[in-house]
N, CA, C and O atoms as CSV, one atom per row, in Angstrom:
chain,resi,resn,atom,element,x,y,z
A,1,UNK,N,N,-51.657,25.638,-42.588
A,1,UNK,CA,C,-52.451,25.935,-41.422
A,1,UNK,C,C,-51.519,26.163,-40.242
A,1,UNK,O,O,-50.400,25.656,-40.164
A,2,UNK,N,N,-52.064,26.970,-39.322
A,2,UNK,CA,C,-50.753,27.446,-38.133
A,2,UNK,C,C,-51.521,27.305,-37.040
A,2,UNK,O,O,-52.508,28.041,-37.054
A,3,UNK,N,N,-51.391,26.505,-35.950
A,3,UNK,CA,C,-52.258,26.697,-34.706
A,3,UNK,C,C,-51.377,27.069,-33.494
A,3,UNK,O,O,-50.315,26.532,-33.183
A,4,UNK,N,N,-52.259,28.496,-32.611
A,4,UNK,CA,C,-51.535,28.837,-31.648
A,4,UNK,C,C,-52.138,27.895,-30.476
A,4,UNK,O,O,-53.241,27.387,-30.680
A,5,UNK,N,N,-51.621,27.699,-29.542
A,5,UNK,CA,C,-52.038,27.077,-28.091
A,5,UNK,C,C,-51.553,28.002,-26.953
A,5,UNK,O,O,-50.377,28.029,-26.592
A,6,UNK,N,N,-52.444,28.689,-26.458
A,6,UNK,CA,C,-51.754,29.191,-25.016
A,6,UNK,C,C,-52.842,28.786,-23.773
A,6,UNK,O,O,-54.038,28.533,-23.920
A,7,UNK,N,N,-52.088,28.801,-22.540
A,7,UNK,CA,C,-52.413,28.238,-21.355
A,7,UNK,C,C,-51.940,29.109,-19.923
A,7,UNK,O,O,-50.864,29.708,-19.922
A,8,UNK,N,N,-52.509,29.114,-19.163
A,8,UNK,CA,C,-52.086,29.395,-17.787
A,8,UNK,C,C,-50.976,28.481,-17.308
A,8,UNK,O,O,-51.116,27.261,-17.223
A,9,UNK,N,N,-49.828,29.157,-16.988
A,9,UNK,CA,C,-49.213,28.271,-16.415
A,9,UNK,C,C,-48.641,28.660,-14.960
A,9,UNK,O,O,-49.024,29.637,-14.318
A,10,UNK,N,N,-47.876,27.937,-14.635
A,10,UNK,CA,C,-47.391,28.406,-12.832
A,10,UNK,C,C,-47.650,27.068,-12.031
A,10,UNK,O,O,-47.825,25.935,-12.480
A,11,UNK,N,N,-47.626,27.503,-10.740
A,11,UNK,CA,C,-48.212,26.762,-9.702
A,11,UNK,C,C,-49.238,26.560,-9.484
A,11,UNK,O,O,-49.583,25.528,-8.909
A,12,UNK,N,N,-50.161,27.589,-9.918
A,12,UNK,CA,C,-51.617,27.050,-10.003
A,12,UNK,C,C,-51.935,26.915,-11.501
A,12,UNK,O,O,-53.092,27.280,-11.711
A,13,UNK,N,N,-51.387,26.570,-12.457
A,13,UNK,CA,C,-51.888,26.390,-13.749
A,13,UNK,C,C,-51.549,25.152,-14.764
A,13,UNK,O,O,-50.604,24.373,-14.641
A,14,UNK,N,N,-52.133,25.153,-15.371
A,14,UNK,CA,C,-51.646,24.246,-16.897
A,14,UNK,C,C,-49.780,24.174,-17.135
A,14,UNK,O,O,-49.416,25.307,-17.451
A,15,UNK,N,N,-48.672,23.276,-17.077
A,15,UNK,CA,C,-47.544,23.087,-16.800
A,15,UNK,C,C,-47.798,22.064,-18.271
A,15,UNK,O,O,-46.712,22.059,-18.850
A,16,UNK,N,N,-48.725,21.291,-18.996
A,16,UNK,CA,C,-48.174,20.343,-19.478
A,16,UNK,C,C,-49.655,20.475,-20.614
A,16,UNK,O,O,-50.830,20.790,-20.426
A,17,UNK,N,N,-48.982,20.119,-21.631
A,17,UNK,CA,C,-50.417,19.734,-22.321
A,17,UNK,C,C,-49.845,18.067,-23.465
A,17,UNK,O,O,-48.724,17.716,-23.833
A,18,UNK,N,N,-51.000,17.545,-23.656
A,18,UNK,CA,C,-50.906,16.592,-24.690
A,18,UNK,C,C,-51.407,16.503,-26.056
A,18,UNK,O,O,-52.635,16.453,-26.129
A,19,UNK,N,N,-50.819,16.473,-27.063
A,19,UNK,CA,C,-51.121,16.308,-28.518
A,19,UNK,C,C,-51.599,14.807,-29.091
A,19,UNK,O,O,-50.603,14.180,-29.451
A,20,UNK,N,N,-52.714,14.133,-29.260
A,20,UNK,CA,C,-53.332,13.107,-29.749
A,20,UNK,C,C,-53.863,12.893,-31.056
A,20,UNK,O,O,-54.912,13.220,-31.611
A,21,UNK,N,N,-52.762,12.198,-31.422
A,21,UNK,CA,C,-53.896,11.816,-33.191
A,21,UNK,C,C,-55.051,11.099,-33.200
A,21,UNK,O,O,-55.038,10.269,-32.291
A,22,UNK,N,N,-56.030,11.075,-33.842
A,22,UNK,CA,C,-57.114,10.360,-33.540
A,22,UNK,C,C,-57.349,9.071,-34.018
A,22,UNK,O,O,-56.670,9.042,-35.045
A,23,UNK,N,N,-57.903,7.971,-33.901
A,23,UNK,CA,C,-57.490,7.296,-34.824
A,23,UNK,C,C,-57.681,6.984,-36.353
A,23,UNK,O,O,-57.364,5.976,-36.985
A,24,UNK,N,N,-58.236,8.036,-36.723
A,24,UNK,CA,C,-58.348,8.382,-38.322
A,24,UNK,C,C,-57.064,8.526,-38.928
A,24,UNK,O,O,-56.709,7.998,-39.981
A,25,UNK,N,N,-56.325,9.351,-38.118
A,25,UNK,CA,C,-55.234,10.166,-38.388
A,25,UNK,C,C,-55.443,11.770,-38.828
A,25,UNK,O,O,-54.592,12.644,-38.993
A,26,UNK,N,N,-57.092,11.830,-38.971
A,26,UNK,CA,C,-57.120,12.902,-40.086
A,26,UNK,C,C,-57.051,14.270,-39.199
A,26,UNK,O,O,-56.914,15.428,-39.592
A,27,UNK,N,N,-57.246,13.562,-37.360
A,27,UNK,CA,C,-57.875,15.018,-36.446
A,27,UNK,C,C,-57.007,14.722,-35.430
A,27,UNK,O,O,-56.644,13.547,-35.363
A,28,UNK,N,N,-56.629,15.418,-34.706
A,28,UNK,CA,C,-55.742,15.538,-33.539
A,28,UNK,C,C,-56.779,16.014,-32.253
A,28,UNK,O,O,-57.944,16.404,-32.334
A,29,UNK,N,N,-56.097,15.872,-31.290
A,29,UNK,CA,C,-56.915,15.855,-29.721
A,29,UNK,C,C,-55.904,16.905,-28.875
A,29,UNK,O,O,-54.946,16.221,-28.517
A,30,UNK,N,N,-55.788,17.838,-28.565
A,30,UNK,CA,C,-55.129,18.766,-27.689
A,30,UNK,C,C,-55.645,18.778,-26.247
A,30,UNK,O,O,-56.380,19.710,-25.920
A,31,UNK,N,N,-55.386,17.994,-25.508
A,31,UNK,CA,C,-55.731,18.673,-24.069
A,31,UNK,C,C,-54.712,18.973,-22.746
A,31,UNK,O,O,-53.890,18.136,-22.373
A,32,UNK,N,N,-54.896,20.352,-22.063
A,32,UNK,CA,C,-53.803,20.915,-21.346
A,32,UNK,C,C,-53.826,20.209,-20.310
A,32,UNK,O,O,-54.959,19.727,-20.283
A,33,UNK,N,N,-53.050,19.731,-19.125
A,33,UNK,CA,C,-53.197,18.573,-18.169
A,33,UNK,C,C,-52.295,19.994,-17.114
A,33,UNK,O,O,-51.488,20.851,-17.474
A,34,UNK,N,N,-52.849,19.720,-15.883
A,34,UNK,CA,C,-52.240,20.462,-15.022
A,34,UNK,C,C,-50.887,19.616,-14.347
A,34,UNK,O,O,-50.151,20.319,-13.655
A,35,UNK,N,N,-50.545,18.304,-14.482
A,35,UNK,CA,C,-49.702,17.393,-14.083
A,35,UNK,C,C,-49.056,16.546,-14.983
A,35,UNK,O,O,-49.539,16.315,-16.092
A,36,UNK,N,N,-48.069,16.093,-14.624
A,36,UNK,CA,C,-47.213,15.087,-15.549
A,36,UNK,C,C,-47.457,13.493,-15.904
A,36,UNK,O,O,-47.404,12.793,-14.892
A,37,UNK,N,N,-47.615,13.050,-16.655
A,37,UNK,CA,C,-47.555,11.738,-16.467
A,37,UNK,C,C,-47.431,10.637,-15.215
A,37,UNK,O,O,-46.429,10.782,-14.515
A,38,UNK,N,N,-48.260,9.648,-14.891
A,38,UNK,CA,C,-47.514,9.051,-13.625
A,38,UNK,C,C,-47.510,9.606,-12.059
A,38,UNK,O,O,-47.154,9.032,-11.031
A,39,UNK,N,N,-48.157,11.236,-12.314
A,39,UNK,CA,C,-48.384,11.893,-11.358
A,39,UNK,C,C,-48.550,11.659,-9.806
A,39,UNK,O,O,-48.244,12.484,-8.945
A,40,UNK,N,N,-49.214,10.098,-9.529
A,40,UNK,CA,C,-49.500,9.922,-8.478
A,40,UNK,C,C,-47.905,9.009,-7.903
A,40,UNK,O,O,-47.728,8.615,-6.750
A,41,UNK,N,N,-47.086,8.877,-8.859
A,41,UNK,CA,C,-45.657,8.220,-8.154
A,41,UNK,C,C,-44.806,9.325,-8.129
A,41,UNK,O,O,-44.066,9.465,-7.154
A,42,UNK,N,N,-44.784,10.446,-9.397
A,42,UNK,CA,C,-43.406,11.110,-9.281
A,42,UNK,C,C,-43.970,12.370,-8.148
A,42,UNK,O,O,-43.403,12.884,-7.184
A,43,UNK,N,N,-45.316,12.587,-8.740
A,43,UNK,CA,C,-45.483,13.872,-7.853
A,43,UNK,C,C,-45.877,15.490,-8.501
A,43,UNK,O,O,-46.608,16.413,-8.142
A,44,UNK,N,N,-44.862,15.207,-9.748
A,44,UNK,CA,C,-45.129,16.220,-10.362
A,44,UNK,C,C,-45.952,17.214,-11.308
A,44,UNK,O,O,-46.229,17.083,-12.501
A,45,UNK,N,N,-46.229,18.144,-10.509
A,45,UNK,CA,C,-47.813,18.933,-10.789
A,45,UNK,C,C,-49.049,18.720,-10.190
A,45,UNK,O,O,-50.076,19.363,-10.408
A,46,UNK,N,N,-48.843,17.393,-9.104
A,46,UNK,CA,C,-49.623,17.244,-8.370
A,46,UNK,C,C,-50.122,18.426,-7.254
A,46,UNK,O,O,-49.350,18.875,-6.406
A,47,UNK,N,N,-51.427,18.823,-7.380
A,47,UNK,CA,C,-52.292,19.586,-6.624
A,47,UNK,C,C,-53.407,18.738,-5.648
A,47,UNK,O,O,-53.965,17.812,-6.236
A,48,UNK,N,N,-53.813,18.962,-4.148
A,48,UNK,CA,C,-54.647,18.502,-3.479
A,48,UNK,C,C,-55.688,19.334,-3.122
A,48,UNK,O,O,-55.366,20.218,-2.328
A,49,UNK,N,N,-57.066,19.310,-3.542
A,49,UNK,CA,C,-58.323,20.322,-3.222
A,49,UNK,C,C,-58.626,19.674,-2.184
A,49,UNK,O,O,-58.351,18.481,-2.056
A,50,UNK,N,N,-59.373,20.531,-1.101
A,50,UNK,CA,C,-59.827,20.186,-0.163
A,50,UNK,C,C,-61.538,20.376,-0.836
A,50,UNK,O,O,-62.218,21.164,-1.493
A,51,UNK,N,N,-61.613,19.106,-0.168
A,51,UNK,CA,C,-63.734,19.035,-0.729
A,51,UNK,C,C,-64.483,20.338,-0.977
A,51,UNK,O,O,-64.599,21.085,-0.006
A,52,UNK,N,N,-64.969,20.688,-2.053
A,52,UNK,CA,C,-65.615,21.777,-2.721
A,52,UNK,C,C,-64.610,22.522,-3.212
A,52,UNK,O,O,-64.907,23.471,-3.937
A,53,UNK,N,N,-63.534,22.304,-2.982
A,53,UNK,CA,C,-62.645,23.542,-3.211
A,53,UNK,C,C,-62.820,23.601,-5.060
A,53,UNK,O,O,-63.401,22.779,-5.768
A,54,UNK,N,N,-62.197,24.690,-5.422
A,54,UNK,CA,C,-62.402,24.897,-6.856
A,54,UNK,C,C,-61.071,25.328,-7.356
A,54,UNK,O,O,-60.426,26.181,-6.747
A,55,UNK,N,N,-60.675,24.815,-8.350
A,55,UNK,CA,C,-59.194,25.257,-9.055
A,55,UNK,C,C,-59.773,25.825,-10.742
A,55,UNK,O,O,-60.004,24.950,-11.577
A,56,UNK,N,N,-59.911,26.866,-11.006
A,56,UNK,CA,C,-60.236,27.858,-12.400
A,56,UNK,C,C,-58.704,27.729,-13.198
A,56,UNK,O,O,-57.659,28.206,-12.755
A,57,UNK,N,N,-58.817,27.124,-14.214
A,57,UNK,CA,C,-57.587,27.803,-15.561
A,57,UNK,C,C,-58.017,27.911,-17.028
A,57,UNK,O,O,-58.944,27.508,-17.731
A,58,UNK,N,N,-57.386,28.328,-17.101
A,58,UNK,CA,C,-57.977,28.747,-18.962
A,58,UNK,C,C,-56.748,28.758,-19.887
A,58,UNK,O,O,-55.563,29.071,-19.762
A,59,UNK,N,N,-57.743,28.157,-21.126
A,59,UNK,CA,C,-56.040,27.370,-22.476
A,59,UNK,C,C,-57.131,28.390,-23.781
A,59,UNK,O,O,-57.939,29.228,-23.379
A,60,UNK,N,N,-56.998,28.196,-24.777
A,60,UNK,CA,C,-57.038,28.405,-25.864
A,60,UNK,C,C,-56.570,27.987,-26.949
A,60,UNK,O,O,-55.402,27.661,-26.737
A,61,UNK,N,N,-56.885,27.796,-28.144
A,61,UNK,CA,C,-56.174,27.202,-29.076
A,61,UNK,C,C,-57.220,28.206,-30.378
A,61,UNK,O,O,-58.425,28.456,-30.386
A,62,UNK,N,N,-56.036,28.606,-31.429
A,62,UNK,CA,C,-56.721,29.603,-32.188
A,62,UNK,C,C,-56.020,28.618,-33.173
A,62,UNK,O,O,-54.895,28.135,-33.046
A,63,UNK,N,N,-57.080,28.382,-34.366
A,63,UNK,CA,C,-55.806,27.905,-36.137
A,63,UNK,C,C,-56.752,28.692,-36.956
A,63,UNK,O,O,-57.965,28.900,-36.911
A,64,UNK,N,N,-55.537,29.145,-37.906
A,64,UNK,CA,C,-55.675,29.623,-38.602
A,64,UNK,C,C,-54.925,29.206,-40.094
A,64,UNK,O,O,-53.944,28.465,-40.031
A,65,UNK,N,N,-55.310,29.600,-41.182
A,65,UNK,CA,C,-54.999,29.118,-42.619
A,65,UNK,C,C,-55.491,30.309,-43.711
A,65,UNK,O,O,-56.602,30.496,-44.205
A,66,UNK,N,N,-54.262,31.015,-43.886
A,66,UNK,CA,C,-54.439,32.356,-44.577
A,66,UNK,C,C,-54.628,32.026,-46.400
A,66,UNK,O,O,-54.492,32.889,-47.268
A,67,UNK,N,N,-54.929,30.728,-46.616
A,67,UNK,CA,C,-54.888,30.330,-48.035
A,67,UNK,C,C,-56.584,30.373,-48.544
A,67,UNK,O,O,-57.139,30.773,-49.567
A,68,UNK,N,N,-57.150,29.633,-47.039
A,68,UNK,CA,C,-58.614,29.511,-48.016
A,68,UNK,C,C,-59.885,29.687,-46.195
A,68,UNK,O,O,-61.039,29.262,-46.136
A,69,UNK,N,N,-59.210,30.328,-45.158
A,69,UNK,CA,C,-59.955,29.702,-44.077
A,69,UNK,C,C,-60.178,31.448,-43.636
A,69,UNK,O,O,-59.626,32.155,-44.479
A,70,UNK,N,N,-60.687,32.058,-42.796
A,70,UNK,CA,C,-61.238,33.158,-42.126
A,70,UNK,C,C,-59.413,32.634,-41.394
A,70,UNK,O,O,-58.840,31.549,-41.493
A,71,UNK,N,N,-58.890,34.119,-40.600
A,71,UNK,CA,C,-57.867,34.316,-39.741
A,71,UNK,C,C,-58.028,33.409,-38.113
A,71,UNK,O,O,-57.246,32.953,-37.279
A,72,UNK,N,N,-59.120,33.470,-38.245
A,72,UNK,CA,C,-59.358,33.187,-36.849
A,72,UNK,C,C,-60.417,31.762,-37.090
A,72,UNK,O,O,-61.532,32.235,-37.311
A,73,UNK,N,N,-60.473,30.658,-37.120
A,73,UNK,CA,C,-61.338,29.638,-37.294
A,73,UNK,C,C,-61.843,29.434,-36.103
A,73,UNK,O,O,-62.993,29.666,-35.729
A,74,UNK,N,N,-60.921,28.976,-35.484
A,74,UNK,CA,C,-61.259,28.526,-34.495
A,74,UNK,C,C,-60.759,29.116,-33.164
A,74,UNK,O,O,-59.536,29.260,-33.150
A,75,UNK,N,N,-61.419,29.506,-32.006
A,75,UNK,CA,C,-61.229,30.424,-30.783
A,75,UNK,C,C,-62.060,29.302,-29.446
A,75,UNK,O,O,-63.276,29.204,-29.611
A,76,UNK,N,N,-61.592,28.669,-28.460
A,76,UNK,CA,C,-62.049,28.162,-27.451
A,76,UNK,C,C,-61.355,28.438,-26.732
A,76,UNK,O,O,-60.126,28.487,-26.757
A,77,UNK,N,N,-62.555,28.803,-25.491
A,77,UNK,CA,C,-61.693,29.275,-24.122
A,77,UNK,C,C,-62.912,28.655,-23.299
A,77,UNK,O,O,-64.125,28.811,-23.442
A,78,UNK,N,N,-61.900,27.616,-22.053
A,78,UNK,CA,C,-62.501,27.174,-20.854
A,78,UNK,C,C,-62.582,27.081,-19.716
A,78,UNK,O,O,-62.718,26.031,-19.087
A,79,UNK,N,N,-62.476,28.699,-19.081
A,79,UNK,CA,C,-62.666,29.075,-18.282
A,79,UNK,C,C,-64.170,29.325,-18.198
A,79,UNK,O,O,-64.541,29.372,-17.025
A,80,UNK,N,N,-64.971,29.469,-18.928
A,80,UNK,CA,C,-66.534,29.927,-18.528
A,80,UNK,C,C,-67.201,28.870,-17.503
A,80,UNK,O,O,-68.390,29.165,-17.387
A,81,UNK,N,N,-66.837,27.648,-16.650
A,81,UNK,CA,C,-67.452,27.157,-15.807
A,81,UNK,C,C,-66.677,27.577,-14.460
A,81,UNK,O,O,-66.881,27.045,-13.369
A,82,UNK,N,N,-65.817,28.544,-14.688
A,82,UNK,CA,C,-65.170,28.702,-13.051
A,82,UNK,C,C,-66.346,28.527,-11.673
A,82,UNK,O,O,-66.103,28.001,-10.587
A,83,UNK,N,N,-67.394,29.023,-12.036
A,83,UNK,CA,C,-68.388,29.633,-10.586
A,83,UNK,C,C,-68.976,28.470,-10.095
A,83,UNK,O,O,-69.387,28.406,-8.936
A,84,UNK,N,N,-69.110,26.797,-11.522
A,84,UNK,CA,C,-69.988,25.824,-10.929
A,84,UNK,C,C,-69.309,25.209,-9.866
A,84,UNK,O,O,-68.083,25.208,-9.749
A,85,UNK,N,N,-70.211,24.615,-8.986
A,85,UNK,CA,C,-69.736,23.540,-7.984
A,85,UNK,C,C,-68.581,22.590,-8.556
A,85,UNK,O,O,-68.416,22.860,-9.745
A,86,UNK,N,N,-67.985,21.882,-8.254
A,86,UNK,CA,C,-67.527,20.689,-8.552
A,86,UNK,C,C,-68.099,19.316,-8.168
A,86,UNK,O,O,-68.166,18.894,-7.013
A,87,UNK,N,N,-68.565,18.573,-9.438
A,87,UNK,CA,C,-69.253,17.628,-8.993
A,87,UNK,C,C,-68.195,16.023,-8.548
A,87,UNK,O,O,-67.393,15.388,-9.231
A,88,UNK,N,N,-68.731,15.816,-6.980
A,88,UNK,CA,C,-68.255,14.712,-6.968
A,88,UNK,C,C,-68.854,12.886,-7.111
A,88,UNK,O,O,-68.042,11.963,-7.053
């Protein structure tokens, strides 16, 4: 099985993501983090919204398994809530 991951990255984007086994072992947890670890001491990747403000990025993750699975299994993209409010 081969899984791609891509992300926005930059100054306004996704800089970091994390890989999580679950505790089965059997499933993993991928999520892209716009900041580093510890963020609120080192600083880094830290972003400040001003109230309502809205920050949009988008990741993807495609796997695929050319032995017994379709090319494309799996396709998520999460950008489709850019337009909602942000709830505080």
């Amino acid at each position: 099985m081969a899984v791609d991951i891509w992300q926005q990255t930059g100054t306004e984007g996704y800089n970091f993501f994390q890989v999580l086994p679950l505790y089965n072992r059997n499933n993993i947890a991928v999520e892209p983090v716009k900041c580093s670890v510890n963020v609120f001491n080192n600083e880094f990747g830290l972003i400040t919204l001003a109230p309502g403000a809205m920050l949009c990025l988008a990741f993807g993750i495609e796997a695929s398994n050319k032995f017994s699975m379709p090319d494309s299994l799996i396709n998520l993209q999460t950008n489709k809530k850019c337009n909602e409010p942000i709830d505080h």
